[in-house]
C-alpha positions in Angstrom: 88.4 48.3 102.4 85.6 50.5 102.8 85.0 49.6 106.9 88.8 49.4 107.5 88.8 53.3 105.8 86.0 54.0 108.2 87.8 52.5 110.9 90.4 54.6 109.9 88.7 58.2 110.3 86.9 57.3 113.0 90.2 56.5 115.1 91.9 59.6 113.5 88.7 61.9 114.4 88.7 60.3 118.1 92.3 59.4 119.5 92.5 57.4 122.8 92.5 60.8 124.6 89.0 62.4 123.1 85.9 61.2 124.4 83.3 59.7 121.9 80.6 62.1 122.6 83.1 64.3 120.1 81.8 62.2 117.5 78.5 63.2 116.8 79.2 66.9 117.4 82.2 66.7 114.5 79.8 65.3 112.4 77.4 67.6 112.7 79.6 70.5 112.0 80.4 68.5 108.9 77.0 68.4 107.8 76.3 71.8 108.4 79.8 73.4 106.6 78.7 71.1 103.8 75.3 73.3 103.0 76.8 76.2 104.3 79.7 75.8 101.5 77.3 75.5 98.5 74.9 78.8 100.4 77.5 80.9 101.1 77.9 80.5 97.1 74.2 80.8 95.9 72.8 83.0 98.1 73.6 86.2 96.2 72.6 84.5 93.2 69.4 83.1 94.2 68.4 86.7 96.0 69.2 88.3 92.8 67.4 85.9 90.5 64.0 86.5 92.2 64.2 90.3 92.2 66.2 91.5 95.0 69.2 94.4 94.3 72.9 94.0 95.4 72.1 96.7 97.9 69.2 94.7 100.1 72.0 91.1 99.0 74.1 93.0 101.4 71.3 93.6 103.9 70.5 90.2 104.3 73.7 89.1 104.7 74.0 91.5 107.6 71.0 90.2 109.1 71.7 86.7 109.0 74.7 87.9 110.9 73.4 90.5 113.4 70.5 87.4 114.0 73.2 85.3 114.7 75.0 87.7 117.1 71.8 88.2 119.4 71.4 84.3 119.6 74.9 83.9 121.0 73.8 86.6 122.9 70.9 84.7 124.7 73.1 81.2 124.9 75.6 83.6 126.9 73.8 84.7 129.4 71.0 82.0 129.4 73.0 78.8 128.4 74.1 77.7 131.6 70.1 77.6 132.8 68.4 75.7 129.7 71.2 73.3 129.1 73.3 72.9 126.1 71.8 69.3 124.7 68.4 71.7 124.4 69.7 74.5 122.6 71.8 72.3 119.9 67.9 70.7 119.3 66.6 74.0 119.1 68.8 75.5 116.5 69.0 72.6 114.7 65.0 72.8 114.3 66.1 76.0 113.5 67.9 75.2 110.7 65.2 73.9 109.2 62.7 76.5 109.5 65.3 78.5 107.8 65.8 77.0 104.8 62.2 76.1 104.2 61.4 79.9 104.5 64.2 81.2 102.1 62.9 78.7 99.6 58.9 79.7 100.3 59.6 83.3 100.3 60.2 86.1 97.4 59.9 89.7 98.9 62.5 91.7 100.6 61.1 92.0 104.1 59.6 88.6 105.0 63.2 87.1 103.8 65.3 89.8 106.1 62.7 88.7 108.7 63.9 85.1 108.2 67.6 86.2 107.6 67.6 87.8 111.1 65.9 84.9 112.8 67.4 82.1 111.2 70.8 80.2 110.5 71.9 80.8 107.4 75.7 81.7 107.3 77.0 83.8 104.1 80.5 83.8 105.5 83.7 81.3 105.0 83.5 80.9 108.9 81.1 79.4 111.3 79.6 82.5 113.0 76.5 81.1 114.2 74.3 80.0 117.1 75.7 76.5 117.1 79.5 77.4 117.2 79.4 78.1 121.1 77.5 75.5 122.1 79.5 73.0 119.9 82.6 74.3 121.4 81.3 73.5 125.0 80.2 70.3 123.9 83.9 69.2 122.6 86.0 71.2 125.2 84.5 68.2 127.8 85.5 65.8 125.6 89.6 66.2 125.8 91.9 67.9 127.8 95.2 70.1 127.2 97.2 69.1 124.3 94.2 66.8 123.2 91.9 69.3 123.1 93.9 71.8 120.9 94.0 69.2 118.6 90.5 68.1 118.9 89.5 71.9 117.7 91.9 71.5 114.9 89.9 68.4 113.9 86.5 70.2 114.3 88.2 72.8 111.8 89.9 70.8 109.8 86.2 68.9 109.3 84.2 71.8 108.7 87.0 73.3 106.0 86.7 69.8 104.0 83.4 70.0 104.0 82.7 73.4 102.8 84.9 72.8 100.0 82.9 69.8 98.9 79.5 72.0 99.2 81.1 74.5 97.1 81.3 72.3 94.3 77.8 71.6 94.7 77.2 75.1 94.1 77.3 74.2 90.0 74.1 71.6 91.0 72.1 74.5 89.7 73.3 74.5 86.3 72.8 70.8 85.2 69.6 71.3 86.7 68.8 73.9 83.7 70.5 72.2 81.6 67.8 69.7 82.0 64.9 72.1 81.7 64.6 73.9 85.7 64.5 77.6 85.6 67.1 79.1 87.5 64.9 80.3 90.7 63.1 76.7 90.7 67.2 75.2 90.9 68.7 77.2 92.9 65.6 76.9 95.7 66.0 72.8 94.9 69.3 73.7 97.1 67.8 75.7 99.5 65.2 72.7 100.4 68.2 70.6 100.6 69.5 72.6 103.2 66.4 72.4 105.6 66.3 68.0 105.0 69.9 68.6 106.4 68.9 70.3 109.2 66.8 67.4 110.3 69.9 65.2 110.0 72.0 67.6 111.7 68.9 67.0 114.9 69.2 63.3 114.9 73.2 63.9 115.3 72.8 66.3 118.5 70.2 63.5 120.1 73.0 60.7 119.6 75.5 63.6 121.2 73.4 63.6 124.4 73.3 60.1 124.6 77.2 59.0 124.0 79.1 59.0 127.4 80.9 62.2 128.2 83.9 63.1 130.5 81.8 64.6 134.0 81.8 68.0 133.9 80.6 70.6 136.9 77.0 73.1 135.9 77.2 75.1 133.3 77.6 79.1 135.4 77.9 82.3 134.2 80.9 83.9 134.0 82.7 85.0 137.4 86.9 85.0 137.9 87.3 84.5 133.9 85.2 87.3 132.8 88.2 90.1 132.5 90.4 88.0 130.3 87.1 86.7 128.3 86.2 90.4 127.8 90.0 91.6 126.5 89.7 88.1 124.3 86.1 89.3 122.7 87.2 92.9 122.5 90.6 92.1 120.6 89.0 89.3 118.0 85.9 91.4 117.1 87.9 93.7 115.3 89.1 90.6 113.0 85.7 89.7 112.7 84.8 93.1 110.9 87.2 92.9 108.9 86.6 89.3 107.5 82.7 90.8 107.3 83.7 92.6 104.0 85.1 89.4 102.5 82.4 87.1 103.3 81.8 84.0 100.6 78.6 85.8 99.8 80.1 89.1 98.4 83.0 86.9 97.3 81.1 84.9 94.9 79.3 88.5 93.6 83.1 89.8 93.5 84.6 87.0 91.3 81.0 86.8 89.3 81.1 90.1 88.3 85.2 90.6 88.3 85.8 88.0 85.9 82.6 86.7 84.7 83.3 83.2 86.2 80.2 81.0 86.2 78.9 79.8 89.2 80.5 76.2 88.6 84.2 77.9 88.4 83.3 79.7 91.0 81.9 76.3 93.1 85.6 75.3 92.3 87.8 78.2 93.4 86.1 78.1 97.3 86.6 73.8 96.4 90.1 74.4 96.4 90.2 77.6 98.7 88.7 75.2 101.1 90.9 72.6 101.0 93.7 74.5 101.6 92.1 76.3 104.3 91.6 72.7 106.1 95.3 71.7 105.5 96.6 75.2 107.3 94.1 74.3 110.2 95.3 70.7 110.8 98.8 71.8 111.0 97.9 74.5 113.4 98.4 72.4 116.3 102.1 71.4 116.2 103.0 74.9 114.2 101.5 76.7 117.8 103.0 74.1 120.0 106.1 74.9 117.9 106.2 78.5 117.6 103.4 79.9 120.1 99.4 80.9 119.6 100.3 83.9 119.3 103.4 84.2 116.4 101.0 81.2 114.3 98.2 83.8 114.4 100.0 86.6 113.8 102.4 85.4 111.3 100.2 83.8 109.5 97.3 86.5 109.2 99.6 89.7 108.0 101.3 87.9 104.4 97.8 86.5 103.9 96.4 90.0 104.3 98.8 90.9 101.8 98.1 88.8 99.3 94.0 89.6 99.9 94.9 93.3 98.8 97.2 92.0 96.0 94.1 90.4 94.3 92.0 93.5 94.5 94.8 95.5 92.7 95.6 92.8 89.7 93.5 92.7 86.2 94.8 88.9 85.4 92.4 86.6 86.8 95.0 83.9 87.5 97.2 86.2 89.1 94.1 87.0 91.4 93.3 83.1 91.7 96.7 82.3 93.0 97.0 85.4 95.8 93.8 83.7 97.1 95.0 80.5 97.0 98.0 81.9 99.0 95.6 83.6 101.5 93.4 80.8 101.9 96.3 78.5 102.7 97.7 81.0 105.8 94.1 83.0 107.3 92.7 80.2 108.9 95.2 78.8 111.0 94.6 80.5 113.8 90.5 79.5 114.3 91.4 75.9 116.5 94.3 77.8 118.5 92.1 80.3 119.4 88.9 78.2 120.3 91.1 75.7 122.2 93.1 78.8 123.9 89.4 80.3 125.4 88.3 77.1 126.4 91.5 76.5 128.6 91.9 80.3 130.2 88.3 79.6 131.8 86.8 76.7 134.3 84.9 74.1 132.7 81.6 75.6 134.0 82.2 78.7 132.4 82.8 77.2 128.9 79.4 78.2 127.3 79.2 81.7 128.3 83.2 82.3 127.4 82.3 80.7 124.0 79.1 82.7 123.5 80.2 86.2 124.9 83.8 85.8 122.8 81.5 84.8 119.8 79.2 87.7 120.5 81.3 90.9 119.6 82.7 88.6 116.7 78.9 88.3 115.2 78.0 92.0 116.1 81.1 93.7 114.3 81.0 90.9 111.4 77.3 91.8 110.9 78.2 95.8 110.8 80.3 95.1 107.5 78.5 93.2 104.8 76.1 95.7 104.0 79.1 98.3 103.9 80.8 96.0 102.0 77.9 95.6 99.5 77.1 99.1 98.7 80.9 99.6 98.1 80.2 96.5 95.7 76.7 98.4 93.8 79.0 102.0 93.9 81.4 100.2 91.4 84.5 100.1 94.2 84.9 96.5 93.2 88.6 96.1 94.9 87.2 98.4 97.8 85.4 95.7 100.6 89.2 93.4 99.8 91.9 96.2 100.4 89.9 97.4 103.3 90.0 94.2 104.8 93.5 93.4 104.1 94.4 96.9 106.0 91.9 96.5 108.9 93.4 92.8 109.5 97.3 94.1 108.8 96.3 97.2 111.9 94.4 94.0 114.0 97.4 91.6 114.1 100.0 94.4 114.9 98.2 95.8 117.6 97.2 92.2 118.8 101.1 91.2 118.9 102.2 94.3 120.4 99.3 94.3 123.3 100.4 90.1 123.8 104.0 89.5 123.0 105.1 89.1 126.6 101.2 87.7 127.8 100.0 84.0 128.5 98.6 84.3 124.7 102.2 83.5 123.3 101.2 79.4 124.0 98.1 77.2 124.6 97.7 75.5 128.1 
């Protein structure tokens, strides 16, 4: 039963159209939204536990971010000359380093230091150094129609998975229960996160060797660049907005809220993420159905709503449920999107597009933690949420308007 279940995925994760050097690279993004589900969660609790204030959680939040941005940075305009198999090794080493200096270090500055250099992601999202060159990695694996729905499986994957590390984000706590301290518990889980790294290393090495559709050298960015810059210019403002939201300050805002412990709140991004990975699998035929851009639009402005709507209410399951409505509708527009820059460019321009539409992304997320932070440590608890819910309401209006009678109405 077991193998034929296997058997199962496996054929649902690769369809005849998708090339199996997909596999490894949905697996690692498994892996790596797993950890990043559970850290998103602890982080603010583990900075907080070994002296840090809310003010300098927010900084290194930023900094993981802003780190993240200048990586993408360097993969955009370097990418196409060291090679994406060498890169994915790199940051997955990377990874590693990360989480074994998080868990070794206690004051502010080495830790920022680390923060900046490193991988860790505080956010819901994937807004780091291997998100670019993953992208490149599966948009040679399928074509068209198959590759739209190949990014909705590589969402769809890493949404499941972050819910699952969420729960592990109450790990901690039966691990005091049976005598740990809470630093000693919570670093148990950062140490975790580095073995993972390794894992995620042996997965990019099977990637380079599974056979692969031929694809032409990776180039900079030539005929595509003017509709890769409108792209980047037009989703960074998104990005800023979700900064002020990111898990991180989430997990401070329903800790201190409600007073939820961090097992409830383990449970809330469980379910937040499941419903997140059910919008993003039925992306594909809702944009094939109704356009990219009415499923991103349409589906981003009541979820925005319902963000602000939680801010705004006292009753805890009245706030619960608004985000269980948001989380169900914001998300459904990350595999249209990836799939729709992949297919506006030539295949030889598919790093740099993904890097230099990632880059703005990870520069104006990384602007808005600490903002949203010092809001948080001012007492403006429902401050960082409504002004995200506005920001993201202005952003899709403004997006629809400038694209309504564009080539972003459909995919390719």
């Amino acid at each position: 039963m077991v193998t034929s279940l296997v058997r199962g995925v496996r054929r649902w994760l690769l369809p005849a159209q998708v090339s199996a050097s997909a596999l490894p690279v949905l697996g690692a993004r498994g892996l790596r939204a797993l950890v990043d589900g559970y850290m998103s969660v602890l982080l603010p609790a583990y900075l907080l536990a070994i002296g840090l204030s809310t003010l300098q959680v927010g900084i290194v939040a930023t900094a993981t971010l802003l780190g993240s941005a200048l990586a993408t940075i360097v993969v955009g305009l370097q990418g196409h000359r060291l090679g994406v198999s060498r890169l994915l090794a790199v940051a997955a080493l990377l990874m590693v380093a990360t989480g074994l200096g998080f868990a070794g270090l206690t004051a502010f500055w080495p830790l920022l230091l680390v923060a900046f250099i490193g991988t860790l992601n505080p956010s819901a999202g994937d807004v780091s150094l291997f998100l670019p060159l993953e992208h490149a990695r599966l948009a040679a694996a399928a074509d068209g129609h198959a590759r739209t729905a190949l990014f909705a499986r590589y969402s769809v994957v890493g949404a499941l998975c972050a819910s699952l590390g969420a729960l592990a984000a109450g790990v901690p706590s039966w691990l005091q229960q049976a005598g740990w301290s809470e630093p000693a518990a919570l670093r148990a889980m950062i140490l975790l996160y580095a073995l993972v790294g390794l894992w995620v290393w042996w997965l990019y090495r099977r990637a380079n060797g599974a056979p692969a559709a031929a694809t032409p050298p990776h180039q900079p960015l030539g005929a595509s660049r003017g509709i890769v810059i409108r792209l980047a210019l037009l989703f960074s403002v998104d990005a800023f907005a979700g900064g002020l939201v990111v898990n991180a300050l989430m997990s401070l805002w329903l800790l201190e809220r409600f007073e939820l412990s961090l097992a409830q709140v383990g449970l809330f991004f469980f379910w937040t993420g499941l419903l997140s990975a059910a919008s993003q699998l039925a992306a594909a035929p809702v944009a094939r159905r109704f356009g990219l851009l009415n499923t991103m639009v349409f589906t981003h402005i009541p979820s925005s709503v319902c963000l602000i709507g939680a801010a705004l209410v006292s009753d805890v399951r009245l706030a619960l449920g608004l985000l269980f409505v948001r989380a169900a509708l914001s998300q459904m527009d990350v595999p249209t999107r990836s799939a729709f820059v992949m297919a506006v460019v030539t295949p030889a321009e598919r790093p740099a597009a993904a890097s230099l539409t990632a880059v703005p992304r990870s520069l104006a997320a990384a602007l808005s933690p600490t903002l949203a932070f010092a809001m948080f440590s001012a007492g403006w608890l429902a401050a960082p949420l409504v002004a995200c819910g506005l920001l993201k309401i202005g952003y899709d209006l403004v997006l629809w308007r400038a694209c309504r009678k564009q080539v972003l109405q459909g995919p390719s």
